[in-house]
C-alpha positions as CSV (number, residue, x, y, z in Angstrom):
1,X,-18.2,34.8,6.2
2,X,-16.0,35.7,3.1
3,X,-15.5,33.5,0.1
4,X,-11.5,33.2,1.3
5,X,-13.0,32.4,5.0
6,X,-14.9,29.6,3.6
7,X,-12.2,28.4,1.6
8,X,-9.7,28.0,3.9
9,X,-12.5,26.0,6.1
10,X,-13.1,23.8,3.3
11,X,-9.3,23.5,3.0
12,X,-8.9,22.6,7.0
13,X,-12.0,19.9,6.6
14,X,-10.6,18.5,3.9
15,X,-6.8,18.1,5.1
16,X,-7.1,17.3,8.6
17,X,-10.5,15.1,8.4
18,X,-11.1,12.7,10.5
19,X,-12.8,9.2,9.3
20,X,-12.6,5.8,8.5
21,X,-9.0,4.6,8.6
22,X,-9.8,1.9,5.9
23,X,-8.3,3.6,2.9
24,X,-5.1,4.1,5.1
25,X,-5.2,-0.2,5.8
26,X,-5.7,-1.1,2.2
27,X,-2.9,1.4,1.3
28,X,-0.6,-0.4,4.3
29,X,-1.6,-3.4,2.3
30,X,-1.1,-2.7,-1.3
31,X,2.1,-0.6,-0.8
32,X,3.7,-3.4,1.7
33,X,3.3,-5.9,-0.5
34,X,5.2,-3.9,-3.8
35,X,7.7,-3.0,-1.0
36,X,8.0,-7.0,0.4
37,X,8.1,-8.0,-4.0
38,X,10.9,-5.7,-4.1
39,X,13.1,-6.6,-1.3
40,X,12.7,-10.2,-3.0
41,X,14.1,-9.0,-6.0
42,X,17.2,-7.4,-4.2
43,X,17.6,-10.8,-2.2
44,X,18.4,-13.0,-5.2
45,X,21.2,-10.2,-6.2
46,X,22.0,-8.6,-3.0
47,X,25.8,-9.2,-2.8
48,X,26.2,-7.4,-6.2
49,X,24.0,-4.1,-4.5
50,X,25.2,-4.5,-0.7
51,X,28.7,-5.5,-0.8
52,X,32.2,-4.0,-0.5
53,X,32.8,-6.8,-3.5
54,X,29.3,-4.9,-5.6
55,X,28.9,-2.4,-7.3
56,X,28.5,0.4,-5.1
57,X,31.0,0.0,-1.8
58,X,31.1,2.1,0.6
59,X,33.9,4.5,-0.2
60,X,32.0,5.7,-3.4
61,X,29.6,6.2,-1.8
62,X,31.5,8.3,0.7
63,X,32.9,10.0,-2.0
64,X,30.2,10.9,-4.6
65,X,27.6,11.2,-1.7
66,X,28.8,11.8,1.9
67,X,27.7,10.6,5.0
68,X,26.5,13.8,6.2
69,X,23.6,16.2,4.2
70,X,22.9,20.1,5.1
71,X,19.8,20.6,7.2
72,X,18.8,24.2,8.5
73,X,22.4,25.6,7.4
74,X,24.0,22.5,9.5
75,X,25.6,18.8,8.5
76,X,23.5,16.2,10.3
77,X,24.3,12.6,9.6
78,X,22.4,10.7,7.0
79,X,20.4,7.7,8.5
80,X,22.4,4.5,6.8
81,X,22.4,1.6,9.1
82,X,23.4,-0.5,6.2
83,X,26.9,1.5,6.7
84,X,27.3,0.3,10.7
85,X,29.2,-3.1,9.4
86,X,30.3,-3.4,6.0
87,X,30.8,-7.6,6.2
88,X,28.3,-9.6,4.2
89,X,27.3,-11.6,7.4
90,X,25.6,-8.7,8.9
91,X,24.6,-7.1,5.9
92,X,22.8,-10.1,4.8
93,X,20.8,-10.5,8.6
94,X,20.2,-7.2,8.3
95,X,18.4,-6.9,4.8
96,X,16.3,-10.1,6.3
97,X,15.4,-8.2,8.9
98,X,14.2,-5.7,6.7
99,X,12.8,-8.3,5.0
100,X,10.4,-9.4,8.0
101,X,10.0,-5.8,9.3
102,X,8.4,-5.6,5.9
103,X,5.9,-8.6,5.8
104,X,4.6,-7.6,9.5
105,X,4.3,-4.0,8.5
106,X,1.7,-5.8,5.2
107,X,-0.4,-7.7,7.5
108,X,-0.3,-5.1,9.7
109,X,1.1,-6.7,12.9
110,X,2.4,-4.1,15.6
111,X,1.9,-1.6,13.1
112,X,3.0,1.5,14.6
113,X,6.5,0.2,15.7
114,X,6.9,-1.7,12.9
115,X,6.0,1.0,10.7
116,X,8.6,3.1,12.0
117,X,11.1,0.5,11.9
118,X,10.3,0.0,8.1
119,X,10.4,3.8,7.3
120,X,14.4,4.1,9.1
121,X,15.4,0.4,7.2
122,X,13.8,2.1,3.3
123,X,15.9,5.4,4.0
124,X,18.4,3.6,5.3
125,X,19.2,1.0,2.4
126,X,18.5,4.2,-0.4
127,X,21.3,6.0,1.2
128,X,23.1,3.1,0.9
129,X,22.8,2.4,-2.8
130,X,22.0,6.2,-3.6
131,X,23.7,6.6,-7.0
132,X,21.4,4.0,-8.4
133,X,17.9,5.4,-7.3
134,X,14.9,6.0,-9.8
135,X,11.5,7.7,-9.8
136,X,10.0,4.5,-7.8
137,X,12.5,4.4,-5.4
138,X,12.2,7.9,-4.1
139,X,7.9,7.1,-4.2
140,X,8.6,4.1,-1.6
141,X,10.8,6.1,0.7
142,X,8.4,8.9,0.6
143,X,5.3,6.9,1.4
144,X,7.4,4.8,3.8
145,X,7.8,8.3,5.6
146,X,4.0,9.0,5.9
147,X,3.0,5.8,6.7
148,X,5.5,5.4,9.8
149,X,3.0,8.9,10.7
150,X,-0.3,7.4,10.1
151,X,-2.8,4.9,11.6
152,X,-2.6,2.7,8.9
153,X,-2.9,-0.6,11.5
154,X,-5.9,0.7,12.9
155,X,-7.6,-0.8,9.9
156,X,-7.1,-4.3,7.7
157,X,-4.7,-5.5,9.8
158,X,-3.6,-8.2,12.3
159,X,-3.4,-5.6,15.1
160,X,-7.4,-4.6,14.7
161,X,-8.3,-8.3,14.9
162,X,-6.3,-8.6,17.8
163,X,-8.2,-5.7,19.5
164,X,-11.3,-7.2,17.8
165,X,-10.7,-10.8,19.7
166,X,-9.8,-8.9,22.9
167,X,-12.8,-7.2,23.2
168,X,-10.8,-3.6,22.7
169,X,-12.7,-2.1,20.0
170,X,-16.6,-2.8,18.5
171,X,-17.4,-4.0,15.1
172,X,-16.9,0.0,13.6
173,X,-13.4,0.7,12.8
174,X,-12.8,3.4,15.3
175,X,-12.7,7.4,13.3
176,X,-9.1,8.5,13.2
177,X,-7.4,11.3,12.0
178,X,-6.4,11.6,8.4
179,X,-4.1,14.0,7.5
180,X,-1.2,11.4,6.4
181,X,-3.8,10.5,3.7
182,X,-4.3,13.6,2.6
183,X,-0.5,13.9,2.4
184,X,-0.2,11.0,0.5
185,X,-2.7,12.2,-2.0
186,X,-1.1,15.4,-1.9
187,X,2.1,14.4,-2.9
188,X,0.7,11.8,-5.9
189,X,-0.9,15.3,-7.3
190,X,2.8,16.5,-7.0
191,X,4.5,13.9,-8.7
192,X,2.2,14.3,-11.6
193,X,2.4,18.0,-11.3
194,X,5.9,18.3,-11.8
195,X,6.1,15.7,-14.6
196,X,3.7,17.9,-16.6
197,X,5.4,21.2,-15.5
198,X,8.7,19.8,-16.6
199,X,7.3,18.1,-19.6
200,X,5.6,21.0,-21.1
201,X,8.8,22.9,-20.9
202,X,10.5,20.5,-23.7
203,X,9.4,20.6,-27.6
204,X,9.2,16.6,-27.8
205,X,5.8,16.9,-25.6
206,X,4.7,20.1,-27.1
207,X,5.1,18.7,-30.4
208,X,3.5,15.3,-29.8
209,X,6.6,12.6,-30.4
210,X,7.6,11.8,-26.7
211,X,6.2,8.5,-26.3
212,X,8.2,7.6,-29.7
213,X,11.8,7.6,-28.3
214,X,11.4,5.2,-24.6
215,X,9.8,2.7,-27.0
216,X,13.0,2.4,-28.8
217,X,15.5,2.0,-25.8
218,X,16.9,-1.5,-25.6
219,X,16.7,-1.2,-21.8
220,X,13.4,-0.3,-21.7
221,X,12.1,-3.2,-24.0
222,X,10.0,-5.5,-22.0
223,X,7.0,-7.6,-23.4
224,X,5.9,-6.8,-26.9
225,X,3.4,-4.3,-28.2
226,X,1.3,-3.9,-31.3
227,X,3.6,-2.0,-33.9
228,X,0.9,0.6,-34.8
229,X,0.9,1.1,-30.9
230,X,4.4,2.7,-31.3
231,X,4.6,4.2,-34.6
232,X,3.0,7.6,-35.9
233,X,0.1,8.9,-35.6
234,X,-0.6,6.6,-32.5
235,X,2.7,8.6,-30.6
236,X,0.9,11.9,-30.6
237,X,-1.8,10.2,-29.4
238,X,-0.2,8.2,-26.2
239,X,2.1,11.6,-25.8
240,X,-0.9,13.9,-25.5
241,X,-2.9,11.8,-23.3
242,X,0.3,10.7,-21.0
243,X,-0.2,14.9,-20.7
244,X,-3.9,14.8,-20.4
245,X,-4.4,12.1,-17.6
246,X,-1.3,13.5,-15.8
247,X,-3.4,16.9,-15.5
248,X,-6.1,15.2,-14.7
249,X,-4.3,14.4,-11.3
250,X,-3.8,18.1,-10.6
251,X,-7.2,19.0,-11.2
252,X,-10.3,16.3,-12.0
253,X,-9.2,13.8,-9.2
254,X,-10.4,16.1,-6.7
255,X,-13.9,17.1,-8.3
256,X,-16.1,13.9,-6.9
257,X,-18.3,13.4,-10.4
258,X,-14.5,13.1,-13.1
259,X,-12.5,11.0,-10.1
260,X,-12.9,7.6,-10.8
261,X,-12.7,8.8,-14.6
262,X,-9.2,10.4,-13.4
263,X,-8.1,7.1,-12.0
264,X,-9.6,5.0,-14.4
265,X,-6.8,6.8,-17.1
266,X,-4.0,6.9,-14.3
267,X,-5.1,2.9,-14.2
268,X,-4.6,2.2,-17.5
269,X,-1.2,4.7,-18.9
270,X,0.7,3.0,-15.4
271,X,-0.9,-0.6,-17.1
272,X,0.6,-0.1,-20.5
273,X,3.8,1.2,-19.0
274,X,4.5,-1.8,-16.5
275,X,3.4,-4.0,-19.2
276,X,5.7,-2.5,-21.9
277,X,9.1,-1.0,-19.7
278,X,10.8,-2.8,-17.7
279,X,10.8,0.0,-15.0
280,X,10.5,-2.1,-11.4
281,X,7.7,-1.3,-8.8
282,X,7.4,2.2,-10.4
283,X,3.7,1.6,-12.3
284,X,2.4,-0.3,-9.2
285,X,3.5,1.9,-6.5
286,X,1.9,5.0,-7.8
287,X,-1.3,2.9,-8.5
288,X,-1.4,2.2,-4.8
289,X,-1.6,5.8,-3.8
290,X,-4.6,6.4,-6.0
291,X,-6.5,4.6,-2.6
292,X,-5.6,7.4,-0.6
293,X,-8.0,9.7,-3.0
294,X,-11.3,7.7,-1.6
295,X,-12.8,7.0,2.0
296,X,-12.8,4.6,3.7
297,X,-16.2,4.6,3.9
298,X,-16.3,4.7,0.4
299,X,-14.8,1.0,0.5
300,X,-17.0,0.0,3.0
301,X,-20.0,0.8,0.5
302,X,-18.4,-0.5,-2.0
303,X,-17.8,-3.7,-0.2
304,X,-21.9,-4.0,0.7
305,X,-22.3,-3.3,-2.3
306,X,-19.9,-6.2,-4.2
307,X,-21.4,-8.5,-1.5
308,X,-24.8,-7.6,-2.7
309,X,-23.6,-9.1,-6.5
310,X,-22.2,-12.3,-5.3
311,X,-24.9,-13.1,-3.0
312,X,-25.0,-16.5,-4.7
313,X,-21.5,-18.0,-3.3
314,X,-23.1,-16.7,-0.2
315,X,-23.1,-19.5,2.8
316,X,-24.8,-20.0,5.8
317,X,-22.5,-21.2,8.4
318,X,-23.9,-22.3,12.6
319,X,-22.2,-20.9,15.1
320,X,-22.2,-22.9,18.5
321,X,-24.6,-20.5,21.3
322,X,-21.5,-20.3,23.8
323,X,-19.5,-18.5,21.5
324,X,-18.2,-14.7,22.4
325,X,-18.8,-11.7,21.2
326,X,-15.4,-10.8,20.5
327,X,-15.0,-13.6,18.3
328,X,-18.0,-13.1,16.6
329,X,-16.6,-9.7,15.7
330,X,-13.7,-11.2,14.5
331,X,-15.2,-13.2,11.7
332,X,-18.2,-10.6,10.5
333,X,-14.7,-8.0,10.5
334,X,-12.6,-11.0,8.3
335,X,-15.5,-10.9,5.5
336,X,-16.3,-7.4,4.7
337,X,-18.4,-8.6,1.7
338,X,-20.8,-10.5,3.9
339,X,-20.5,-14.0,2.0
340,X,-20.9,-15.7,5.4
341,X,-24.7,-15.9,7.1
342,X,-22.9,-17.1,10.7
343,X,-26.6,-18.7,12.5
344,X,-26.6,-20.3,16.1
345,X,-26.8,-23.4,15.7
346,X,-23.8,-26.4,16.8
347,X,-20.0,-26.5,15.9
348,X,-19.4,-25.9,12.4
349,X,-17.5,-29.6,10.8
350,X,-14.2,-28.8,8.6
351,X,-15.9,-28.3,5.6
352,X,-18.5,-25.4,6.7
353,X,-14.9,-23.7,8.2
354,X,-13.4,-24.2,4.6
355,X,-16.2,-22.5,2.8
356,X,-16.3,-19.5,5.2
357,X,-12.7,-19.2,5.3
358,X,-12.7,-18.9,1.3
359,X,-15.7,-16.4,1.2
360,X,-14.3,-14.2,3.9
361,X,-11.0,-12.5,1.8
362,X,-9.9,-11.3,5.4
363,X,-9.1,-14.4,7.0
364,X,-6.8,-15.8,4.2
365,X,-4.1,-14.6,5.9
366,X,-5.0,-16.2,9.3
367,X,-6.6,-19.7,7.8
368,X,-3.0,-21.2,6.6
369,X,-1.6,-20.8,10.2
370,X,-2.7,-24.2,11.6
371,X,-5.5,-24.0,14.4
372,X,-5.9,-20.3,14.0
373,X,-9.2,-20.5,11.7
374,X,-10.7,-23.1,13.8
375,X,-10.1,-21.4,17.1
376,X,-12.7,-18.4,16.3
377,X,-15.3,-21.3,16.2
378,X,-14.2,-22.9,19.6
379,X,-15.8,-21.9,22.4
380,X,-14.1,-20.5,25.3
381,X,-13.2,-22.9,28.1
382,X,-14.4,-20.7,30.7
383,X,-18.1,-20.1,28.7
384,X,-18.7,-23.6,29.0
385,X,-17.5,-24.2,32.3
386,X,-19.9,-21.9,33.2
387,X,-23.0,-23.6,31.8
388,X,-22.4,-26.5,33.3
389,X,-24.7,-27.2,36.3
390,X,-22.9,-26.9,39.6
């Protein structure tokens, strides 16, 4: 086999993998909830961004954008249901809608519909207020895109308890496909890549004295930094190594031994610049897709092995005998850390409930919805009909 034959098999295992959809449900997670923060934002403004009486109606954007956009050579119609009824009544429902479509898409609740409905609703309100758009808008759309392709339910999400509690699936997260993860890793490494191409092609970086002029921006000024931070020789220093980690997600990232090292510097440059700039979502939406670089297996380990370290809030909980399998998958799958020892034994009281419910970081979304916690200790009417002597 030739070194290109090899190569390109490497290539092929790498892209279209199939494993652990984990990484793919903690992405759904971290990226829905920057998306849900977001529409919030637009919510308490939305008449100024959504309104014939805003900023942007819809004849500028008829005029400066068009309705239509060239595809293969022909015009094709933008996607823009924002566009369908221009009155506020409407609009308003609608950006709710998007709204909810966004919450169930975090928790992960009939993912794969929802998903898609949440990828048409993103393109459709960025066509919508096009002229306005900045580097973190275009990163939502575009992961919006490959989520509404992936099986990001099939993992960390209400959907997979379901199927837990139905009996549908076993404890293992079924092994799925992963070729949307690698395209969302694929096109973090892009982003970066064309920042540094672009960058290196201007004297400012070349020369070291960037990072001097965003700091001096009035619309940029956010929370306050340490003077030395911003002032000569400390710019050549944040310029070069805004270059340095940058590259390091064209190249280290993907070499195992330098990838958390990678991330780690990716971690802390999008730290300083949310902390600093008052640029919205942007810093936490690119630190979402650094989960698509791991496994999902990878966070399983890790779970063990953070379990393993604070194995003294671990609790021992009973379990009543009668209880089903199902929903004994249900709560080992809600605490991936394995804070809870469940032991057969009678009907856990309140407070036992409580203290699992705390340790097990997978239930907090299901333990504030009255009786839903306590139902996964309850067992089944027709269990104990059946043990009663006829």
């Amino acid at each position: 086999m030739s070194a290109f034959t090899k190569f390109g098999a490497h290539l092929d295992a790498t892209v279209f993998r199939w494993g652990s959809p984990t990484a793919l449900g903690l992405f759904r997670i971290a990226f829905g909830s920057i998306a849900t923060l977001n529409l919030l934002m637009i919510l308490s403004q939305w008449t100024d961004w959504l309104t014939e009486r805003g900023f942007f109606p819809a004849w500028m954007i008829d005029f400066y954008v068009g309705r239509q956009a060239q595809f293969a050579g022909r015009e094709v119609p933008r996607v823009n249901v924002f566009l369908i009824n221009l009155d506020p009544g409407p609009t308003l429902a609608l950006l709710l809608i998007y709204l909810a479509v966004s919450i169930l898409f975090t928790i992960g609740r009939w993912t794969k519909p929802v998903s898609i409905l949440f990828a048409i609703l993103t393109v459709s309100f960025q066509h919508r207020t096009s002229m306005i758009l900045h580097g973190g808008d275009t990163v939502l759309r575009v992961y919006a895109l490959y989520a509404a392709l992936s099986p990001c339910g099939a993992a960390c999400s209400l959907d997979r308890l379901v199927a837990l509690g139905r009996g549908q699936e076993g404890l293992v997260p079924p092994r799925m496909p992963l070729w949307t993860q690698s395209l969302i890793s694929f096109n973090v490494t892009l982003i970066y890549f064309t920042t540094v191409w672009i960058k290196w092609g201007g004297s400012m970086w070349r020369d070291g004295v960037a990072t001097y002029y965003p700091n001096r921006l009035g619309e940029f000024e956010r929370f306050p930094v340490p003077p030395f931070l911003i002032e000569f020789p400390m710019v050549r220093v944040t310029t070069y190594a805004t270059l340095l980690t940058e590259f390091a997600f064209v190249s280290f990232v993907y070499y195992r031994p330098f990838r958390n090292y990678a991330i780690a510097a990716g971690l802390l440059m999008h730290s300083y610049i949310e902390y600093s700039m008052n640029i919205p979502i942007f810093a936490f939406l690119m630190m979402s897709g650094y989960l698509s670089f791991y496994d999902g297996e990878e966070f399983q380990r890790w779970a063990r092995r953070m379990g393993d370290r604070m194995a003294r809030w671990r609790v021992t909980v009973p379990l009543p005998s009668g209880l089903s399998e199902s929903q004994r998958n249900v709560l080992r799958a809600v605490d991936p850390f394995g804070l809870v020892e469940y032991v057969e034994g009678d009907a856990p009281n309140a407070a036992q409930r409580r203290a699992a419910a705390v340790r097990s970081i997978g239930a907090w979304v299901l333990a504030w919805v009255p009786g839903v916690w306590a139902s996964l200790f309850r067992v089944p009417p027709a269990t104990v009909a059946s043990e009663v002597p006829a």
